[in-house]
C-alpha positions as CSV (number, residue, x, y, z in Angstrom):
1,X,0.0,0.0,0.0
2,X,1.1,3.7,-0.6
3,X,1.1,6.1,2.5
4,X,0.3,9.1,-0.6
5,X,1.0,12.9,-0.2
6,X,-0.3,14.7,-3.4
7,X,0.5,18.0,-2.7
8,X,4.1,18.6,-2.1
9,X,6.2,22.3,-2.7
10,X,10.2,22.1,-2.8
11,X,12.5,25.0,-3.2
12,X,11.8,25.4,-7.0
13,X,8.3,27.3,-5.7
14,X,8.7,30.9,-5.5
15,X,7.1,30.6,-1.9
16,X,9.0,27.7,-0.5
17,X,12.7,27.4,0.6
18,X,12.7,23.1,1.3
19,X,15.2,21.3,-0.6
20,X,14.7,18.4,-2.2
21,X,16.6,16.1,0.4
22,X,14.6,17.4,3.4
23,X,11.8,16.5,1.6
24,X,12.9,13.1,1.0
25,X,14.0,12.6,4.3
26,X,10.4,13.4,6.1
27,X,9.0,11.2,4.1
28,X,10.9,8.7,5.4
29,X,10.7,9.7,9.1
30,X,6.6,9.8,8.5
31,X,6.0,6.8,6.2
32,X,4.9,8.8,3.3
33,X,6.2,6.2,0.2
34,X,4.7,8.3,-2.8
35,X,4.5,12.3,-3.5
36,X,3.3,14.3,-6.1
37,X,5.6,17.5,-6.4
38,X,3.6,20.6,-7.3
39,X,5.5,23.4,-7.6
40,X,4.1,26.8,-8.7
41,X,5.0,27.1,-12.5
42,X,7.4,24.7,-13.0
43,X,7.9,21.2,-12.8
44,X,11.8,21.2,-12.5
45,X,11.5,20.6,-9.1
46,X,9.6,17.0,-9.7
47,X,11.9,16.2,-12.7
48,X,14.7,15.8,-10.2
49,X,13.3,14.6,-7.1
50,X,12.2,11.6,-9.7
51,X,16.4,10.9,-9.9
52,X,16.1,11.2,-6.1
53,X,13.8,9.7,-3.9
54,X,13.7,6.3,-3.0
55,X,9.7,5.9,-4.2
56,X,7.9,6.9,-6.8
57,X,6.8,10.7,-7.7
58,X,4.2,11.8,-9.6
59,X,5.6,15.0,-11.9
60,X,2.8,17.8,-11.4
61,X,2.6,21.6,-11.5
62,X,0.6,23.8,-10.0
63,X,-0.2,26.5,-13.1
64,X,-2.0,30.2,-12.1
65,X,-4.6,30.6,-15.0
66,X,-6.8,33.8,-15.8
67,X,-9.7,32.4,-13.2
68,X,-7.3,30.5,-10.7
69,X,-5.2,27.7,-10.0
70,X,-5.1,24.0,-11.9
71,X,-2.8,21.1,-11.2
72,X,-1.5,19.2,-13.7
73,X,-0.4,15.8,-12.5
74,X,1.6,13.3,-14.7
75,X,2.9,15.9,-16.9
76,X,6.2,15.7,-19.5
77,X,6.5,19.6,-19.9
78,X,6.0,22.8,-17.7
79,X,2.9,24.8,-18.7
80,X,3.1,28.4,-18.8
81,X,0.7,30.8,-16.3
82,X,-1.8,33.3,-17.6
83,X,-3.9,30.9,-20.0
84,X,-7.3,30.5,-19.9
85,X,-8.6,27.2,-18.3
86,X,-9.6,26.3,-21.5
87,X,-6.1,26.1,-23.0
88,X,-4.8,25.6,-19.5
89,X,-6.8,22.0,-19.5
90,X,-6.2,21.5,-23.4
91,X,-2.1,21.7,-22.6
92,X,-2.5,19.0,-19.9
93,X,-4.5,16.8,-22.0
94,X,-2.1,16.9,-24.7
95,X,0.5,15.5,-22.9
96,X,-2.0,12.8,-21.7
97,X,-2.2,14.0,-18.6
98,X,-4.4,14.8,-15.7
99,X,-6.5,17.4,-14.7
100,X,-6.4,18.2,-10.7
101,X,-8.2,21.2,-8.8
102,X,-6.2,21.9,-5.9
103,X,-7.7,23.6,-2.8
104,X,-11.2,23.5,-4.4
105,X,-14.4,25.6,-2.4
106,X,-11.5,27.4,-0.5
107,X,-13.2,31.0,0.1
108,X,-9.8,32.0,1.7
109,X,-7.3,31.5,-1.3
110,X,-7.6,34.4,-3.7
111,X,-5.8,31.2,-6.5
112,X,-8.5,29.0,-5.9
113,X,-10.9,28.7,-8.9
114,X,-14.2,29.5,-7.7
115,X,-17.6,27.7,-7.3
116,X,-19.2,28.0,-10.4
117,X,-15.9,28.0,-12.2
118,X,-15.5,24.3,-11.0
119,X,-18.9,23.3,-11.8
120,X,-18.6,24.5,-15.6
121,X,-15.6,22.2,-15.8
122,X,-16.8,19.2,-13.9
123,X,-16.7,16.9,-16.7
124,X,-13.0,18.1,-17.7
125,X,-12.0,17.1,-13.8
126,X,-10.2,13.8,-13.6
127,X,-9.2,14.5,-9.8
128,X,-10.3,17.1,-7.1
129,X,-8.3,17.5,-3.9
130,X,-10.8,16.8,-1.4
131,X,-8.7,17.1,1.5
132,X,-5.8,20.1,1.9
133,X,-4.0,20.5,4.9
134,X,-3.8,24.4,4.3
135,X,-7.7,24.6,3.8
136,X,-8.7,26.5,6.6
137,X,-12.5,25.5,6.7
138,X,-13.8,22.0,7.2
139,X,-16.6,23.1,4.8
140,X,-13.9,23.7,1.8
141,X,-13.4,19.9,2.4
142,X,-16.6,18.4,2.9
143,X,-18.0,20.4,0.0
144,X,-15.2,19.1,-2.3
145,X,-16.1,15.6,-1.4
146,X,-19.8,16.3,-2.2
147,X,-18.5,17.7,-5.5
148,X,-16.4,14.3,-5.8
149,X,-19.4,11.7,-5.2
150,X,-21.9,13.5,-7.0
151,X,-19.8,14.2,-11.0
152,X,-17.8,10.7,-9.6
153,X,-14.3,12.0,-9.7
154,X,-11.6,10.4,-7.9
155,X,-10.7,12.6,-4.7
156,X,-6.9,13.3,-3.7
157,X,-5.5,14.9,-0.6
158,X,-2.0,16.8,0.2
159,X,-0.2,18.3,2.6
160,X,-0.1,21.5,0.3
161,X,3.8,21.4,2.8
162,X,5.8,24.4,1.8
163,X,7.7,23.3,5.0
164,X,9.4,19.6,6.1
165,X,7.1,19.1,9.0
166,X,3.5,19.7,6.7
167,X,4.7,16.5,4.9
168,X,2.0,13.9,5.6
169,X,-0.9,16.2,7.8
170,X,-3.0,14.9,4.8
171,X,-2.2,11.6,2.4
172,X,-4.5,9.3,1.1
173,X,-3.9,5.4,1.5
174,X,-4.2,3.1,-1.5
175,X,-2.4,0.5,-3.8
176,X,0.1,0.7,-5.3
177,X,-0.2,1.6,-9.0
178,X,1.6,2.1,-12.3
179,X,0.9,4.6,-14.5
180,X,-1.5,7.3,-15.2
181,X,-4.5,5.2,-15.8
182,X,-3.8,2.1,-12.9
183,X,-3.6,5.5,-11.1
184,X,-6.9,6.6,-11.7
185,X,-8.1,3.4,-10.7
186,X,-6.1,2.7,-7.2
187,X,-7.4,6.3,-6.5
188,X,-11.1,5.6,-6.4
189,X,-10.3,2.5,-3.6
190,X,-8.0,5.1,-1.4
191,X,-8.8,6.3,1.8
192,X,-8.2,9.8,3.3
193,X,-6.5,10.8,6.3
194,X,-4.7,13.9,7.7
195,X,-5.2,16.9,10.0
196,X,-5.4,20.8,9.3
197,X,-2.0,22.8,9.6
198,X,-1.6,25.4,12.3
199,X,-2.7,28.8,9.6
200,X,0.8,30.0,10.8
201,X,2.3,28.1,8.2
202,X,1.0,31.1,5.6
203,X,3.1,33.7,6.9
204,X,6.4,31.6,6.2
205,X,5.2,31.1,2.4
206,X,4.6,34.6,2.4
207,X,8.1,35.6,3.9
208,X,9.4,33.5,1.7
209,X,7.6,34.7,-1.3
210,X,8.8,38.3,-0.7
211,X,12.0,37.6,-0.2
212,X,12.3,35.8,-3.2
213,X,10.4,38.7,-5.0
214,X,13.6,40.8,-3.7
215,X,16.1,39.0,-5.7
């Protein structure tokens, strides 16, 4: 079985300083044996860790559109910020790979795409996070996994961790799997677990966004 973290930031994000090794290494300390690494506009970050870590990683970005943010997950190339969903969705696809809302419902995150955005593009969704340790509302959750069950998309969860010690307060047991599609799959028999992060956390990505801003 994989102990699964889906939401992972290393230092290639513009708001997180962890390097890749400290990242591998609290996985290890807390069990987690498969990651997805979603940096913010790039995907560098999970293109090396892959050469690194001990267990498998999933290559995924988190990309800023025009209405908010979209994970791509399984991807081969980087796609740029600033599209529309539409060509946003149409980029991921064409490298046969999936579509993820991160942080859906999430009233708090001015990157979050918003309710009716989501519904428009239900049938586009192949996963929705439906458990993210940054979220600060229960609600954000439980309406996510209401979204899930009712357009039957796969749900995910992550740590969202821009810090070592985030790694794991959310991950999602399942089997083990290979590939996109045995993914998909594995994903629907998963089981979520995990805790909120203390909100503190935001202040450090915000530190650490403006000091790399200052550069």
């Amino acid at each position: 079985m994989f102990k699964a973290d889906f939401h992972i930031h290393t230092e290639y994000s513009m708001d997180c300083n962890t390097p890749l090794e400290q990242i591998i290494s609290r996985c290890l300390e807390t069990g987690v044996n498969c990651i997805a690494i979603a940096d913010h506009g790039t995907i560098e970050g999970a293109l090396r860790m892959q050469d690194k870590a001990p267990f498998p990683v999933i290559v995924a970005e988190e990309i800023l559109t025009l209405h908010g943010e979209i994970m791509g997950m399984f991807l081969k190339q980087g796609i740029p910020r600033g599209l529309s969903i539409e060509q946003t969705i149409s980029r991921i696809r064409a490298q046969d790979a999936l579509v993820c809302i991160p942080h859906p419902f999430d009233i708090f995150r001015l990157s979050a795409l918003d309710s009716n955005t989501i519904e428009e593009i239900a049938e586009q969704i192949d996963v929705i996070e439906v458990f993210n340790s940054r979220s600060l509302l229960l609600y954000s959750s439980a309406k996510a996994q209401s979204f899930a069950q009712k357009h039957g998309i796969p749900g995910s969860a992550g740590s969202d961790a821009h810090t070592p010690y985030e790694i794991g307060n959310a991950y999602i047991e399942m089997p083990e799997f290979n590939g996109r599609d045995d993914f998909l799959r594995c994903l629907e028999k998963g089981k979520v677990f995990g805790h909120r992060t203390n909100p503190l956390v935001h202040f450090n990505s915000v530190w650490t966004r403006v000091k790399s801003n200052l550069k």
